[in-house]
SEMIDO-860511 format. One record per atom (N, C-alpha, C): x, y, z. Coordinates in steps of 0.1 Angstrom, whole numbers, plus 5000, padded with zeros to 4 digits. Atoms other than C-alpha are relative to their C-alpha. Last residue first. Example, Ala and Ser with C-alpha at 12.3 -4.5 7.8 and 13.67 -1.06 7.14 Angstrom:
BEGIN
     X     Y     Z
  4991  4989  5000
  5137  4989  5071
  4992  5011  5008
  5009  4988  5000
  5123  4955  5078
  5009  5012  5000
***
This chain:
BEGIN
     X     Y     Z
  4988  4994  4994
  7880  5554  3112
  5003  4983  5011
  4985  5002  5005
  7864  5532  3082
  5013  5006  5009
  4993  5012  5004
  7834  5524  3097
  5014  4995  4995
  4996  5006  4985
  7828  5558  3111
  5006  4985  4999
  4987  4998  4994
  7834  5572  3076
  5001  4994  5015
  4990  5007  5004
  7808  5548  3061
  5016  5005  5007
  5000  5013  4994
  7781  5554  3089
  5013  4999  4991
  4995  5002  4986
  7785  5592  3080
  5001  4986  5008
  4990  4994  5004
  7782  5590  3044
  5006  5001  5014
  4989  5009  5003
  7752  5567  3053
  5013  5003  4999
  5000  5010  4985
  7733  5593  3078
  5007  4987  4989
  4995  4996  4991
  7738  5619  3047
  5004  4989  5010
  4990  5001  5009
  7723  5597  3017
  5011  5007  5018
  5001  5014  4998
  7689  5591  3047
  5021  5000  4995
  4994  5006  4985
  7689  5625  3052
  5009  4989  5003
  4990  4990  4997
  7686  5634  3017
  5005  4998  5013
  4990  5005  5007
  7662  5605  3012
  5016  5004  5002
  4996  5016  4987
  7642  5615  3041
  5011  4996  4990
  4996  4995  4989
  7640  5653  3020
  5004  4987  5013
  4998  4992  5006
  7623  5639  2989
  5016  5003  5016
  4994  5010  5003
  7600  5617  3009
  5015  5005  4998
  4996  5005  4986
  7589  5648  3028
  5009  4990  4992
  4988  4996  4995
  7591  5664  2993
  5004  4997  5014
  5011  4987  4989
  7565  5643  2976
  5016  5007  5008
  4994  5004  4986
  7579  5625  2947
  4992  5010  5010
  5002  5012  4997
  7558  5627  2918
  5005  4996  5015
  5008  5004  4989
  7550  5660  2925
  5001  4989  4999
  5008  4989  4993
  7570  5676  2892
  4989  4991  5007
  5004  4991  5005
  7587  5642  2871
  4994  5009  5015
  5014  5008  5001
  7611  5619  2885
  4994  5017  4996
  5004  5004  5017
  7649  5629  2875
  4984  4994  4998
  5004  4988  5010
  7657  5658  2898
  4994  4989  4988
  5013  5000  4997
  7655  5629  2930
  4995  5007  4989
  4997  4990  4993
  7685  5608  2909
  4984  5008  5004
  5010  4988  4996
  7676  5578  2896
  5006  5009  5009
  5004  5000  4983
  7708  5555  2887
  4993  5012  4997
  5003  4986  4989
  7718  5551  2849
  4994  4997  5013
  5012  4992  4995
  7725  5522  2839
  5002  5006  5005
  4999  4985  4993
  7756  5506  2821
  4986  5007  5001
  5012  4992  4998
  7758  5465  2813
  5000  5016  5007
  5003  4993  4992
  7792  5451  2806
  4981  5006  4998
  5009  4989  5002
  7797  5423  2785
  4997  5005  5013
  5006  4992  4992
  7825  5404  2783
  4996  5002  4997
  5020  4997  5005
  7833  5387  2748
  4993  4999  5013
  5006  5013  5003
  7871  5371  2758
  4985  5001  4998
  5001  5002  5013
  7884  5404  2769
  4993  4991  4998
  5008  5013  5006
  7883  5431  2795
  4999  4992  4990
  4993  5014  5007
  7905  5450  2811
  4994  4993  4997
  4997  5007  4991
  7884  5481  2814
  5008  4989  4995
  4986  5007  4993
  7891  5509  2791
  5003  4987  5011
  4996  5009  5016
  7857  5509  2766
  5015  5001  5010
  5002  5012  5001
  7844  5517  2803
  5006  4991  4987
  4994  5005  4993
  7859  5554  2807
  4999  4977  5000
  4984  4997  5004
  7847  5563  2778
  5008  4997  5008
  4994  5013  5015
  7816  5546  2779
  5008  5004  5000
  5000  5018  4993
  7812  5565  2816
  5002  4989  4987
  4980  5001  4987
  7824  5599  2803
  4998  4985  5001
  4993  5002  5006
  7794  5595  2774
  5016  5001  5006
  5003  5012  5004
  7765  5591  2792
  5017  5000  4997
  5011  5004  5013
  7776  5621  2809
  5002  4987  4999
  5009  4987  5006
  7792  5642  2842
  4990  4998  4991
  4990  4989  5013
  7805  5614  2860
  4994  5007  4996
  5007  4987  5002
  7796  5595  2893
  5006  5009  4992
  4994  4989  5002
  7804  5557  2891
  4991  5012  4995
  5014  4987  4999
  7788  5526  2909
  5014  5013  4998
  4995  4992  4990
  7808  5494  2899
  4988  5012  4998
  5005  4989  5002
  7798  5460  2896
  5009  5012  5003
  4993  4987  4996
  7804  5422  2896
  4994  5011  4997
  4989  5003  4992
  7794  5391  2885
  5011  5011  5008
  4986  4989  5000
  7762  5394  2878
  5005  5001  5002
  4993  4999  4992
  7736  5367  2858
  5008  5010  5003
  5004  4993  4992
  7712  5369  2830
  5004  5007  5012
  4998  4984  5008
  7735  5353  2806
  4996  5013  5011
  4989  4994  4998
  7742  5325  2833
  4999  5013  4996
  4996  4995  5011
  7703  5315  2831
  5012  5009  5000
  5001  5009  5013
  7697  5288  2855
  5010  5010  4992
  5014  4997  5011
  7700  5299  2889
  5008  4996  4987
  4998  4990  5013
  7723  5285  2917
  4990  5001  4985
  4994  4999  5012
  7710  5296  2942
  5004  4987  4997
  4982  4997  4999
  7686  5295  2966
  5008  4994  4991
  4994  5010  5009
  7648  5301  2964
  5015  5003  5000
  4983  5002  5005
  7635  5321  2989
  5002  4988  4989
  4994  5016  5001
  7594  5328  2986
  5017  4998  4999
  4985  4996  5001
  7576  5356  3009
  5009  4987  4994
  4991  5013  4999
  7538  5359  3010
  5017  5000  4994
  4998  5002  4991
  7515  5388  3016
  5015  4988  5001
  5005  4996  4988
  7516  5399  2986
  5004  5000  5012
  5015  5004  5008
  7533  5376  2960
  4995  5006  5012
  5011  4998  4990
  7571  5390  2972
  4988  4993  4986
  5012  4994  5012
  7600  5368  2953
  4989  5004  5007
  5011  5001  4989
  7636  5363  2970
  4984  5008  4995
  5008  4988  5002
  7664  5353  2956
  4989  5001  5007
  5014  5003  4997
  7693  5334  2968
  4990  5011  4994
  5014  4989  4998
  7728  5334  2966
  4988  4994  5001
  5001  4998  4989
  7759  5309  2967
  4988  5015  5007
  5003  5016  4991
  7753  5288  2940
  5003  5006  5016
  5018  5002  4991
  7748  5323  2927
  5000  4989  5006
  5005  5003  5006
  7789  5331  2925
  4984  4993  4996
  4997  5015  5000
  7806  5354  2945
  4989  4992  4986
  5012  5008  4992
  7801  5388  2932
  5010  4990  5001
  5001  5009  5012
  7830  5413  2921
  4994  4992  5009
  5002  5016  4996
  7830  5445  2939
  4998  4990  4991
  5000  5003  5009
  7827  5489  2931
  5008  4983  5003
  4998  5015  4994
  7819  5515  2947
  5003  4993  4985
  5007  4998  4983
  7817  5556  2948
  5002  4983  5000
  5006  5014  4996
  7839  5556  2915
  4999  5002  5015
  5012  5009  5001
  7843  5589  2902
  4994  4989  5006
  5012  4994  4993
  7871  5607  2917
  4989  4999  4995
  5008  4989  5006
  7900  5607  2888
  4984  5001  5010
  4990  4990  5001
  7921  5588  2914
  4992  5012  4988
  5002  4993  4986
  7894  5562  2924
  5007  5011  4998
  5014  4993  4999
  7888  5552  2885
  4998  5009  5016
  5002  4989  5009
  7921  5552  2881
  4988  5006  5002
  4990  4989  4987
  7930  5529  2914
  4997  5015  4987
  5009  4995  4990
  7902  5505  2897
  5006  5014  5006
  5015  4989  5007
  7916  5502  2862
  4997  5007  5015
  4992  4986  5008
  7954  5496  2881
  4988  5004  4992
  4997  4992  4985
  7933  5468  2907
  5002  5011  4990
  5011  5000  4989
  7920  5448  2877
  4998  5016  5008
  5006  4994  5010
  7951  5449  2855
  4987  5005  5004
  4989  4991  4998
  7968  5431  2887
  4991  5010  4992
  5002  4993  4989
  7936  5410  2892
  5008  5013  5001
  5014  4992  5003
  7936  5400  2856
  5000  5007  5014
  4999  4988  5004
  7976  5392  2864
  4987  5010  4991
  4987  4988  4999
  7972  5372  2890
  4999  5010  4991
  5007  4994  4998
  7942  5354  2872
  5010  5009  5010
  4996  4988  4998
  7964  5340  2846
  4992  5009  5010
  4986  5001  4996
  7953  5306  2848
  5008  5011  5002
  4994  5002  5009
  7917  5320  2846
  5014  4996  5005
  4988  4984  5003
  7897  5319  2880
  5009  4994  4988
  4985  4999  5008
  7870  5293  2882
  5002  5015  4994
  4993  4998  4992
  7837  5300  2905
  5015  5000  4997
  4994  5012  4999
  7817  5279  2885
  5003  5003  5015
  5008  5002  4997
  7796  5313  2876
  5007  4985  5009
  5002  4989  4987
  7827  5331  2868
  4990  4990  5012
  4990  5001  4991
  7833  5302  2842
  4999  5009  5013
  5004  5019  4996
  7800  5299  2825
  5011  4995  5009
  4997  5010  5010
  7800  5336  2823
  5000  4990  5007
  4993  5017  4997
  7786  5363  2844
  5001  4992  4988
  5008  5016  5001
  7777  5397  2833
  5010  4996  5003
  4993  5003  5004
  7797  5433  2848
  4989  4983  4999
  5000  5016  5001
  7772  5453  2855
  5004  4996  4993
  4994  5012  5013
  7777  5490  2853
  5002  4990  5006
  4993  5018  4993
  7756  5511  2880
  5008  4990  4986
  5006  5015  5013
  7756  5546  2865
  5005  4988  5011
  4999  5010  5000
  7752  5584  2885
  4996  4986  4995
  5009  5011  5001
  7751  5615  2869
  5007  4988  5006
***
């Protein structure tokens, strides 16, 4: 199964201020991440900039509105993420009650749709099948990117 866990923003992330210690959140940081790469779960995984440097963008039909950042509600906000593939609900809380986190973080953990998880004909299998292509022709753009 794959989960997106979002990492909320605070009133300091959101600033853009790094803790006096942030050397050694980064250090504590890197040694969660190099675990999560080393037991072969984590497909990604980034810390946002801050919304004063984003934008959203709202369809009404035909019409297309940007609004650029920075947005109101910090709670709402993401400061980061990672995308990991584990077996259960319950690997990914168990790997997550370990991240270095303190000061009343909050992580958010969702599941990611997989094609087995929409019901019988919802999907049509041309679609179904472009998707599969689609996962393919990125796995191959990432290693060309990285040789």
């Amino acid at each position: 199964m794959r989960y997106m866990v979002i990492v909320k923003a605070t009133e300091e992330s959101e600033q853009g201020i790094f803790p006096d210690d942030a050397g050694k959140m980064f250090e504590e940081m890197n040694k969660f991440n190099e675990q999560l790469v080393k037991a072969g779960i984590m497909l990604a995984g980034e810390g946002l900039q801050p919304s004063s440097k984003g934008m959203r963008l709202k369809f009404d039909g035909d019409k297309r509105t940007v609004t650029d950042g920075p947005f109101a509600e910090t709670k709402e906000l993401i400061a980061g993420y990672w995308l990991l593939e584990v077996k259960s609900r319950e690997e990914v809380l168990e790997w997550m009650k370990r991240a270095p986190f303190d000061g009343g973080t909050e992580l958010e953990i969702r599941a990611i749709y997989g094609p087995d998880d929409f019901p019988e004909g919802a999907m049509p299998d041309s679609v179904r099948d472009a998707e599969e292509r689609m996962r393919v022709e990125i796995e191959e753009q990432q290693r060309q990117r990285q040789s």
